[in-house]
N, C-alpha and C positions, 0 to 999 in steps of 0.2 A: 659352211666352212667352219664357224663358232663351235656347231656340236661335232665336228670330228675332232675336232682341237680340244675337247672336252673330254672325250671318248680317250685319245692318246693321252691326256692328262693323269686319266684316271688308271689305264693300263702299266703305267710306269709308275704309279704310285705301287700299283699289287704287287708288282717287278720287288719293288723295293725292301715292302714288309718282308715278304718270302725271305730275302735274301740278308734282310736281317735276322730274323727268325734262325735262320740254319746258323747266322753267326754266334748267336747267343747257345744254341744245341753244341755247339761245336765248343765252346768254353766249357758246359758241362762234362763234354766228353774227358776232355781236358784235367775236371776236377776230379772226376772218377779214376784216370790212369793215374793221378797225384796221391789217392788214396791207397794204390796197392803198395806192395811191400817194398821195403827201400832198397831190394837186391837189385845191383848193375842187372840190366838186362838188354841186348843189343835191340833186340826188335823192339822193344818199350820205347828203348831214347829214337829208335827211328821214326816210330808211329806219334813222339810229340813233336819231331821237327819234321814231321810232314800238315800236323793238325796245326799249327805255327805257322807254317808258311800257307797253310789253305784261310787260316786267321785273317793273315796281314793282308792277304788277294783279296777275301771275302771286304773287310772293310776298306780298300780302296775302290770296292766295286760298289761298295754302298755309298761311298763319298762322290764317285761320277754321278749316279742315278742320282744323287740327290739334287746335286747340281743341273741335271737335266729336266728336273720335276719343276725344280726354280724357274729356270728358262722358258718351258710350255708354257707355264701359267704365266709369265709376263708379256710373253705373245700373246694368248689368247686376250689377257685382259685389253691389249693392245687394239685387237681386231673388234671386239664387241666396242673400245670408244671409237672407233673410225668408221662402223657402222651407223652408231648414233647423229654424227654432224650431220649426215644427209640428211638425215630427218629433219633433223635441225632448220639445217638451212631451206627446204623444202615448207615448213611450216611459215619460216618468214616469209619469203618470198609472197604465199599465198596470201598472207595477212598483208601484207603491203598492197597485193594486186588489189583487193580487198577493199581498203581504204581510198586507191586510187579512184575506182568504181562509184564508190560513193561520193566522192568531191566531185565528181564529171556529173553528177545527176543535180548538185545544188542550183539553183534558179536564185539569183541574185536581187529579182525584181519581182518575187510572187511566185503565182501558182506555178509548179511544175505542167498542170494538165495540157492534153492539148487541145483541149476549146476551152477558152478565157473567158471567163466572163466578161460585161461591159465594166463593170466596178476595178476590176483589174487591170483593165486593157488603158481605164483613165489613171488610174495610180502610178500604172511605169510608166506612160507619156509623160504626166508632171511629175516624175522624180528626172528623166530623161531630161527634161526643159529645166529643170532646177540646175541639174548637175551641169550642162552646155554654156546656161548663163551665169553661173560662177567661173566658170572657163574659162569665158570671153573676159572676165573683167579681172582678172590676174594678168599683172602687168607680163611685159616680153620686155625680160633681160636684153639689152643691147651691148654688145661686146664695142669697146671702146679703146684708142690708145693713143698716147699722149707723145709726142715728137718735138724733140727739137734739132733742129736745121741748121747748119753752121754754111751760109751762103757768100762764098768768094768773089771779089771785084776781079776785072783785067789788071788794073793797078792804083797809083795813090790820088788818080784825077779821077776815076769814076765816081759820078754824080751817086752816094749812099743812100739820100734820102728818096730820089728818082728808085734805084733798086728795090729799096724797101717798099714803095706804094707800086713797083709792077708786082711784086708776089703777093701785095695782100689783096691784087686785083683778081687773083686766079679765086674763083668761087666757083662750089659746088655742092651739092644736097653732101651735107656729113661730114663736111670740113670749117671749122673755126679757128680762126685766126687769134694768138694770142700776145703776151710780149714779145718788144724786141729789142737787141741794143748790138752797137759796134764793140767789136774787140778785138786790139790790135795783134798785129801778124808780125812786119817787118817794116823797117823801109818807110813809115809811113801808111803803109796800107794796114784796111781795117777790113773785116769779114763782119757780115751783117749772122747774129746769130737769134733764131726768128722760132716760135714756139707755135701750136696748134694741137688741137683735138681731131680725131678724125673716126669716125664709125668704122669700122675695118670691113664689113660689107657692102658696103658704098665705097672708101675711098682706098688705093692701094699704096705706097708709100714707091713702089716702081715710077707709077703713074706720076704722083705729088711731083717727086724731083725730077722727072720730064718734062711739067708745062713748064715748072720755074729756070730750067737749063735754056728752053726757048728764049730767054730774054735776054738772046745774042752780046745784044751791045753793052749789058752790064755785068753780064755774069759769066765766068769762066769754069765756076763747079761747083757741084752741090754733096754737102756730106750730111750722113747723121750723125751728132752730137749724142742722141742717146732715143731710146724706144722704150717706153713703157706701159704697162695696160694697167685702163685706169678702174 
């Protein structure tokens, strides 16, 4: 496709010269009838307003072609770079697959071969056993969150301290019992508002304020005051 595009490039270049060429012939002719005698002559003034108007046609027709010689050649150059990206991209690809290939053959612990020797075979066991018991003895992050409980009486005769020692009876693996103190409501009555720790995989905060709602005869409801992870 390039070299016919090349080929039309160059055929409307020849167009062009040609057709400049008979332009410039044609001015001569021009100066030759401007040399004869200065007598009125009807055929004379016919023959420069016909080489005049062949003039003006000849260079508008040199003005298209030129313009169209412009054009090819900005297509072509166009199609020769849009030929090239494939290459382009083609060579990357290859060089990537390339590289990929070679990172998949690294051995991380020794020989690539496939019979080990003994020497080898003891190296990756104890770097294997090195690497396991560092493992083990990197602590385990425990997720953690910190609660406080804002715990309601039926009203201003429930026994508070009784309340207080049934919630701090509820135990369980991941729950820690922390401050707590009365704060008044209304009326006399005071809400026990009551703190803990609690490992969040062990203990769920649904669960918490269900065993301590159980505690019928003192408590009429349980809210949270706030939730944070510690």
């Amino acid at each position: 496709m390039s070299v016919l595009m090349h080929e039309k490039v160059w055929l409307d270049k020849n167009v062009y010269n040609e057709a400049e060429k008979n332009y410039y012939e044609s001015l001569n002719k021009m100066d030759s009838v401007a040399s004869l005698t200065g007598v009125p002559n009807t055929e004379i003034n016919s023959k420069l307003n016909k080489l005049v108007e062949e003039n003006s046609e000849l260079k508008k027709a040199m003005e298209e072609l030129r313009k169209l010689v412009i054009s090819l050649q900005a297509r072509v150059d166009g199609l020769e770079s849009t030929e090239a990206k494939p290459q382009q991209s083609a060579s990357k690809v290859e060089a990537a697959k390339e590289e990929q290939e070679s990172d998949d053959g690294v051995d991380l612990f020794g020989s690539d071969d496939e019979e080990e020797s003994a020497e080898a075979i003891k190296l990756r066991d104890e770097r294997l056993a090195a690497y396991n018991a560092k493992k083990a003895k990197k602590p385990v992050l425990i997720a953690k969150s910190n609660i406080i409980l804002d715990v309601k009486p039926w009203d201003d005769e429930t026994d508070m301290k009784a309340l207080e020692q049934a919630v701090r009876n509820i135990s369980t693996d991941g729950l820690l019992w922390g401050a707590a103190k009365l704060v008044p409501l209304a009326f006399g009555i005071h809400k026990l508002q009551i703190s803990c720790v609690v490992e969040d995989d062990k203990v769920s905060v649904d669960w918490l304020t269900e065993e301590i709602e159980k505690n019928e005869d003192f408590v009429q409801s349980v809210d949270i005051a706030a939730f944070n992870k510690v």
